[in-house]
Residue, then its C-alpha position, 0 to 999 in steps of 0.5 A: x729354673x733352679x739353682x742347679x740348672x743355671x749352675x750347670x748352664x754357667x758352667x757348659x758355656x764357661x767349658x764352651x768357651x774355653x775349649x773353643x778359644x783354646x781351639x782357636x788359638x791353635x788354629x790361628x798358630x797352624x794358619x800363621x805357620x802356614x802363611x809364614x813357610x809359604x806365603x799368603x797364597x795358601x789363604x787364596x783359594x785356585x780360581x776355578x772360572x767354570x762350574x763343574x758338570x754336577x752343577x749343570x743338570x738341567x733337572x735342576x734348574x740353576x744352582x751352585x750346591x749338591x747337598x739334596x738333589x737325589x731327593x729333588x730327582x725323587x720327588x719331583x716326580x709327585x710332588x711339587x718341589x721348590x729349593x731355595x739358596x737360604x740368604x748369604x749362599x749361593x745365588x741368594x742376596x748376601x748381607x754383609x752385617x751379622x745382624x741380617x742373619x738373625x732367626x728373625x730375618x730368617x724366618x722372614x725369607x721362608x715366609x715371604x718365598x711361601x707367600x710369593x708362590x702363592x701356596x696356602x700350606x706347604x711341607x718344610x723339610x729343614x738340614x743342618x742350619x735349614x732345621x732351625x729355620x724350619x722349626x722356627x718358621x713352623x712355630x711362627x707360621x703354623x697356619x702355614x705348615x701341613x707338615x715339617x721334615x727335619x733332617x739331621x738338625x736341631x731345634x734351636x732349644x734342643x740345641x742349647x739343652x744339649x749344650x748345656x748337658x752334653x760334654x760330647x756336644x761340647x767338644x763337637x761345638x767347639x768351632x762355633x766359638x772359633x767362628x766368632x773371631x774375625x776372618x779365623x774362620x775364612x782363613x782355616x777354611x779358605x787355607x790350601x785351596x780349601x781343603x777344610x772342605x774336602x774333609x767336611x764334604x769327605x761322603x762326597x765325589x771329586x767332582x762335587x767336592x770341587x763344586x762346593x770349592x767353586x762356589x765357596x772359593x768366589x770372594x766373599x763367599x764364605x762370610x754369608x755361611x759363618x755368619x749364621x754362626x756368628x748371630x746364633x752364638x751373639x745374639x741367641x734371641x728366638x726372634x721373639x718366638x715363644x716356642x711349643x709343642x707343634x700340631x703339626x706331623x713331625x719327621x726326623x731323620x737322623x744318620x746317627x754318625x753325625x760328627x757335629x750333632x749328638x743323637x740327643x737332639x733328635x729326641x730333644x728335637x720331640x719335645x717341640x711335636x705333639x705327633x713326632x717321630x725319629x727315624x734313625x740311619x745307622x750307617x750314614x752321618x750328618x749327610x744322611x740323604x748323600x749317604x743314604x738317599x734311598x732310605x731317606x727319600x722312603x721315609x720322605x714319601x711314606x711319610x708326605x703320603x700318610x693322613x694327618 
């Protein structure tokens, strides 16, 4: 690595650093006012006792999320099609300490749930922090990949390339830092009955906003999905893997009006695939297959159904 390079890594994390702390700080000052003119209530999400009907549908199976189920509905009718609850979401175990959601650990579920069907490959598709774990799982276990679907999620060292030479991903990233700090995030996120939420989820209908509240608003819900963020940002070990170009076929998706993730991780993202390729969605973001289901689960299809 030259000179430059760590140069203009110091810098990129000294920037994160401090946008992020100074974003922090305006945010612990928005939520203390909000505590001091209407009292704690407005840290405690409404208790909602029953499950909305969207997490109802027998097709499903049991289930507390609605982030990939037109692409379930789809392809179930060819495919066989399994969609766990990554640890610390939904009806998964969630580990109270940060390291248990080390690369590492996570890697480890993938491949203990892939074993466990008793599959000898499988096709990984991989969303938001599903696509880190994918790739890492591909690059440790390839043996066990016949192809790998990243949807709207970085490689975890595209990520950090970007960071370091993005002022753009920077300012989107500035949260992760925010995060660190203990209960800034569960407070922002859990203030006036979650309304950060129907910002996030904004492509989403009333009702199934109303599920991620109901499965977000139960006690301790909130502290399994930060925590991702808090193990990436302090120990951003790659689990001891030595990352390369894949064998394996490569598809990305990426709706390009992501709010989080710059375009230029989807083209880093190639760096790690020998036989890759991006799909972009020009009118869709970073929930590409809610906006855009139909073009996604084309893509999908066309290419689970072409020979490696």
């Amino acid at each position: 690595m030259t000179s430059a390079s760590l140069s203009r890594r110091f810098i990129s994390t000294i920037l994160l650093l401090c946008i992020g702390l100074f974003r922090a700080a305006l945010l612990g000052i928005f939520i203390g006012a909000q505590v001091l003119f209407k009292g704690r209530r407005v840290l405690q999400p409404k208790e909602r006792s029953e499950e909305p009907e969207c997490l109802r549908d027998p097709e499903l199976g049991s289930h507390e999320f609605v982030t990939l189920e037109y692409q379930i509905l789809d392809l179930k009718k060819d495919f066989w099609v399994v969609v766990p609850d990554l640890r610390g979401y939904g009806q998964s175990s969630k580990p109270a300490s940060v390291d248990d959601y080390q690369a590492s650990k996570l890697v480890e579920d993938v491949h203990g749930l892939v074993k466990s069907l008793g599959r000898q490959k499988v096709t990984v598709i991989g969303h938001d922090w599903g696509a880190p774990i994918a790739w890492s799982f591909a690059t440790k276990h390839e043996d066990l990949v016949e192809k790998l679907i990243i949807i709207n999620g970085p490689h975890p060292v595209a990520m950090q390339r970007q960071l370091h030479n993005s002022l753009d991903q920077i300012f989107k990233s500035w949260y992760i830092v925010a995060f660190q700090l203990p209960c800034v995030a569960e407070a922002s996120l859990s203030l006036n009955d979650m309304q950060a939420l129907d910002k996030l989820h904004a492509v989403y209908n009333d009702e199934e906003r109303e599920a991620f509240k109901y499965t977000f608003g139960k006690p301790g819900a909130l502290t399994g999905p930060i925590n991702y963020y808090r193990a990436s940002f302090r120990r951003p070990s790659k689990g001891g893997l030595k990352f390369r170009r894949l064998a394996v076929p490569v598809l990305i998706v990426w709706g390009r009006r992501d709010m989080a993730l710059t375009e230029g991780i989807a083209v880093l993202n190639l760096d790690y695939a020998s036989g890759g390729r991006v799909e972009y969605v020009s009118d869709a973001g970073h929930w590409v297959q809610r906006e855009r289901p139909e073009i996604v689960n084309g893509h999908i299809r066309r290419f689970l159904l072409e020979e490696k």
